[in-house]
VEXLUM-85167 format. One record per residue (C-alpha): residue number from 1; chain; x, y, z. Coordinates in pm, 1 decimal, m for minus. Layout:
N
- zadren/marmi/px/py/pz
- NUM/A/X/Y/Z
...
END
This chain:
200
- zadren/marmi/px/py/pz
- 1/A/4608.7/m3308.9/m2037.5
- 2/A/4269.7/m3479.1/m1996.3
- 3/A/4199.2/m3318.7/m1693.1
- 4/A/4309.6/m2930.5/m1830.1
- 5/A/4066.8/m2969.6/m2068.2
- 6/A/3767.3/m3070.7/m1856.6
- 7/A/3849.7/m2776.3/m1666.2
- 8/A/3848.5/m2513.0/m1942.1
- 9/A/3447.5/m2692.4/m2027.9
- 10/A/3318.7/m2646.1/m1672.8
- 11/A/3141.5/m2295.6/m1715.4
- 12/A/3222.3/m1987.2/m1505.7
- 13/A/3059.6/m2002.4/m1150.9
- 14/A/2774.9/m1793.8/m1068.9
- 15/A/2849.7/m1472.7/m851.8
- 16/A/2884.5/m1475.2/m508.6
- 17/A/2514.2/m1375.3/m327.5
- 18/A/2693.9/m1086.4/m186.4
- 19/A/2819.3/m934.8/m539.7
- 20/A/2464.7/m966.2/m669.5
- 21/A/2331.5/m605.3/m684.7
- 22/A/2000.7/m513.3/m513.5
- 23/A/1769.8/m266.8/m684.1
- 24/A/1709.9/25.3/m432.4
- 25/A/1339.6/248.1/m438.9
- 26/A/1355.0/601.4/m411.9
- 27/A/1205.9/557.8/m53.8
- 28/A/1118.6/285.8/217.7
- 29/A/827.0/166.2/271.5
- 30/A/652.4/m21.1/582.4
- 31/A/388.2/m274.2/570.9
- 32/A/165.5/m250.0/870.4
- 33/A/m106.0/m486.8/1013.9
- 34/A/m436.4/m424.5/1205.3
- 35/A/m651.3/m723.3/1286.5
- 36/A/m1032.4/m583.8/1363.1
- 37/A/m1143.6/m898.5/1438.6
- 38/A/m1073.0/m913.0/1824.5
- 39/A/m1073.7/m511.0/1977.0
- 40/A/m1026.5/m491.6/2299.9
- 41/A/m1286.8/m381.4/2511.6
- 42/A/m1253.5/49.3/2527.9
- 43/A/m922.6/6.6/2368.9
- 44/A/m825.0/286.6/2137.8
- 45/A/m838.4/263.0/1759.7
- 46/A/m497.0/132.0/1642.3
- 47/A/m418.3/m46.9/1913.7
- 48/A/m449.7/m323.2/1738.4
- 49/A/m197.8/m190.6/1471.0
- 50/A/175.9/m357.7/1432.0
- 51/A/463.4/m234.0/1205.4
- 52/A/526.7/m570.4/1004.4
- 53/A/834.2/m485.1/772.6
- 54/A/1048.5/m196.7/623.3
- 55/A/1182.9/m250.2/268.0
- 56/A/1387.8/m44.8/47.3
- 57/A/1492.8/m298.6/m246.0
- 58/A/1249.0/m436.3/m505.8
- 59/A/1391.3/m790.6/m440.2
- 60/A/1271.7/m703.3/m60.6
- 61/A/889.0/m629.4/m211.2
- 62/A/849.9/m909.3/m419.5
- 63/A/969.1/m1162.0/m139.1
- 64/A/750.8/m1006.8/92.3
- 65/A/440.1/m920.6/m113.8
- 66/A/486.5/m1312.1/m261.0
- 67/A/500.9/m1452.9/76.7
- 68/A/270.0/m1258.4/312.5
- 69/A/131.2/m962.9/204.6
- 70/A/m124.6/m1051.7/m22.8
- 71/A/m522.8/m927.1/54.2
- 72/A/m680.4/m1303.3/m54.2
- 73/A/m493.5/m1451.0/214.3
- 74/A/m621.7/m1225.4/496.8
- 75/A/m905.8/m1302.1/740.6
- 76/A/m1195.4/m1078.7/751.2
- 77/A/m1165.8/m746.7/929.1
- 78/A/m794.3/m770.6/862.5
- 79/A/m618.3/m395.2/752.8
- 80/A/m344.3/m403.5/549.9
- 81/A/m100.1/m87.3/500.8
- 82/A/206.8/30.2/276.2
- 83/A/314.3/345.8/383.6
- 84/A/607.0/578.7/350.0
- 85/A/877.4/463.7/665.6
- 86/A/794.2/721.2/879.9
- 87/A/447.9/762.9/822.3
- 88/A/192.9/622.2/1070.0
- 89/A/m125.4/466.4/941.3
- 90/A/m362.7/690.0/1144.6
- 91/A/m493.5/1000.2/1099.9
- 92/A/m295.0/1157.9/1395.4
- 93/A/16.8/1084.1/1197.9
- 94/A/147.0/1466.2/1123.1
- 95/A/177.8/1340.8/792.1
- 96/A/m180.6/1272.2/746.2
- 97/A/m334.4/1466.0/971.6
- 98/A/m463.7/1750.6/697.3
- 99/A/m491.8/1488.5/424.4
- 100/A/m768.3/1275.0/285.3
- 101/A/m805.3/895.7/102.1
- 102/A/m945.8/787.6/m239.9
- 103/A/m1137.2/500.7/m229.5
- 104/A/m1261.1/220.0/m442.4
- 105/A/m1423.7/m92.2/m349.4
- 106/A/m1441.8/m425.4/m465.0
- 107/A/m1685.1/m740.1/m432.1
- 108/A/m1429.9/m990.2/m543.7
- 109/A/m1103.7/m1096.9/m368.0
- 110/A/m898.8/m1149.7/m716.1
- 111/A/m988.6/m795.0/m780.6
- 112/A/m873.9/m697.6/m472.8
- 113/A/m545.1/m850.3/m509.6
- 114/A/m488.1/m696.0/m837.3
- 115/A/m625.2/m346.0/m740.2
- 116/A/m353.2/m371.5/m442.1
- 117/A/m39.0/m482.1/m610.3
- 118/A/m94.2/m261.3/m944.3
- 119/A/m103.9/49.6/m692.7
- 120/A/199.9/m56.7/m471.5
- 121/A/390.9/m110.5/m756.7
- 122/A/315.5/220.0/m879.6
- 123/A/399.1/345.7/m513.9
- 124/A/730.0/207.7/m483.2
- 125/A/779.8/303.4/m812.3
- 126/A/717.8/647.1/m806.5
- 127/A/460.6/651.8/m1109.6
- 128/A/271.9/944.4/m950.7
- 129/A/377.7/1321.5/m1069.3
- 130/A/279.9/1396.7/m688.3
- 131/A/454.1/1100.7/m488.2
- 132/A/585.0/1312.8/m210.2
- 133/A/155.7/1375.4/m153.2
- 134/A/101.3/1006.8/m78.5
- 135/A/105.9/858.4/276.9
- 136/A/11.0/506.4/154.1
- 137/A/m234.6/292.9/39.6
- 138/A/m466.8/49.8/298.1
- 139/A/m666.6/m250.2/217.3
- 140/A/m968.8/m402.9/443.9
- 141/A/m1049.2/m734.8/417.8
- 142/A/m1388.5/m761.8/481.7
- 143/A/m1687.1/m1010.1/493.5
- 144/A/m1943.7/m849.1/172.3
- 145/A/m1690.8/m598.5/23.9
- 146/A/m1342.4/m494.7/47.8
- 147/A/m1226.8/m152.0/14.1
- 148/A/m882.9/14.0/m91.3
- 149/A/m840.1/344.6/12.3
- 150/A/m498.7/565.7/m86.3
- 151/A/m421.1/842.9/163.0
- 152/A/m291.2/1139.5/93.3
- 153/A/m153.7/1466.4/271.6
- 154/A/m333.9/1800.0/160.9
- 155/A/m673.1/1728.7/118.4
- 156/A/m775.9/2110.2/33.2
- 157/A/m539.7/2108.7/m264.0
- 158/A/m785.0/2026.5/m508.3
- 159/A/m618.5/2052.7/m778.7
- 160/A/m347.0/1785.6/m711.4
- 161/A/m604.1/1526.3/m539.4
- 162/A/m793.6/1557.1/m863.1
- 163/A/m450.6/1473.6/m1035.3
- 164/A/m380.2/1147.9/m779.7
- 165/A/m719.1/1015.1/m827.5
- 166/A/m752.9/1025.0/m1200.4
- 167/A/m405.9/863.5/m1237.4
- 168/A/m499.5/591.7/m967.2
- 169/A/m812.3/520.4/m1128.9
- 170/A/m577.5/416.9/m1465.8
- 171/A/m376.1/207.0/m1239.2
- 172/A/m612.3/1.4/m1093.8
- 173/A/m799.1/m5.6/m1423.8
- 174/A/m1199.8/64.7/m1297.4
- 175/A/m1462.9/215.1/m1425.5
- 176/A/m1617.8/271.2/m1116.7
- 177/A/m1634.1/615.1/m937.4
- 178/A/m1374.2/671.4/m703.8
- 179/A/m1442.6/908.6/m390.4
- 180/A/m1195.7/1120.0/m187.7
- 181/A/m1332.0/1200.8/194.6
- 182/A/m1120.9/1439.4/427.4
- 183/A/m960.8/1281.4/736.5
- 184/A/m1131.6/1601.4/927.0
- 185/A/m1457.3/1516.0/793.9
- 186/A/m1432.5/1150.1/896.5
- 187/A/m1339.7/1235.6/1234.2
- 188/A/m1604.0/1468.8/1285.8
- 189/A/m1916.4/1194.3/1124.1
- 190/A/m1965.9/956.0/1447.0
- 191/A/m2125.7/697.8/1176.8
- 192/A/m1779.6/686.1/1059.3
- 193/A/m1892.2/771.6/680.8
- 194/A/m1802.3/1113.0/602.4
- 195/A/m1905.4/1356.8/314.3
- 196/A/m1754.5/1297.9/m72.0
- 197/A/m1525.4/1606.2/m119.9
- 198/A/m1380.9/1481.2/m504.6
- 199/A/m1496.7/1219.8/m738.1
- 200/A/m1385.8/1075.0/m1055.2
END
């Protein structure tokens, strides 16, 4: 009798791992890495560049983002990317080869970090009325200041870069002015600093 009753007290177990429901995102994404640090000698931009991880779950992000994937813990001259799967971090990419990037820099590293995970959150969660115009969102470690810069894929429509940038600015919370550059005009500008198409 003693021991039927100890077994009605012992609470239910907890689910099974497997019966414990993932939360999927509208889309992948894939983290990508580019170490500047050490180019090789004549070797092509984005050679350098690996496909780290695909993700499609919100558990996925957080265990990644918590482990690895945070800007603070990055050398200097380290690239970090979220893009769409699919979606190649250069300007080649068919995806972004007509597009553009907003940018925003940043002195300190906590910024950084906070800039970086309030915009992939807002990525993966689809926060943007234009989501299917983002390619991704890049962040370079460097040595005096670090820079964010979210791509996008029709730079001439003004009207919906305009739209992108003012809702990014919200999201990463600056004051600052944020610039938006064409991939063509970046290509063309040896000096690698191209001409400020947007601002807000």
């Amino acid at each position: 009798m003693a021991e039927v009753e100890s077994a009605a007290m012992i609470p239910p177990s907890e689910p099974a791992a497997e019966e414990v429901k993932s939360h999927k995102l509208e889309r992948k994404w894939t983290f990508w890495f580019d170490n500047q640090s050490r180019p090789k000698v004549g070797a092509a931009w984005g050679s350098n560049l690996k496909k780290a991880y695909t993700f499609d779950t919100v558990e996925e992000f957080w265990c990644l983002y918590d482990q690895i994937f945070r800007p603070s813990k990055f050398p200097a001259n380290a690239d970090f990317h979220c893009f769409r799967a699919g979606v190649e971090p250069k300007w080649e990419d068919p995806e972004c080869a007509n597009g553009g990037k907003w940018s925003v820099t940043s002195t300190r590293k906590a910024n950084l970090d906070n800039m970086w995970l309030e915009t992939l959150m807002a990525l993966i969660g689809e926060q943007f009325d234009d989501s299917a115009e983002i390619c991704g969102v890049v962040a370079s470690i460097r040595q005096r200041q670090d820079k964010l810069a979210l791509w996008t894929r029709t730079a001439s429509n003004e009207a919906v870069q305009m739209s992108i940038g003012k809702k990014w600015k919200g999201i990463i919370e600056t004051t600052d002015k944020i610039m938006y550059n064409f991939h063509d005009d970046s290509k063309k500008e040896k000096s690698g600093r191209s001409s400020v198409r947007y601002m807000v």
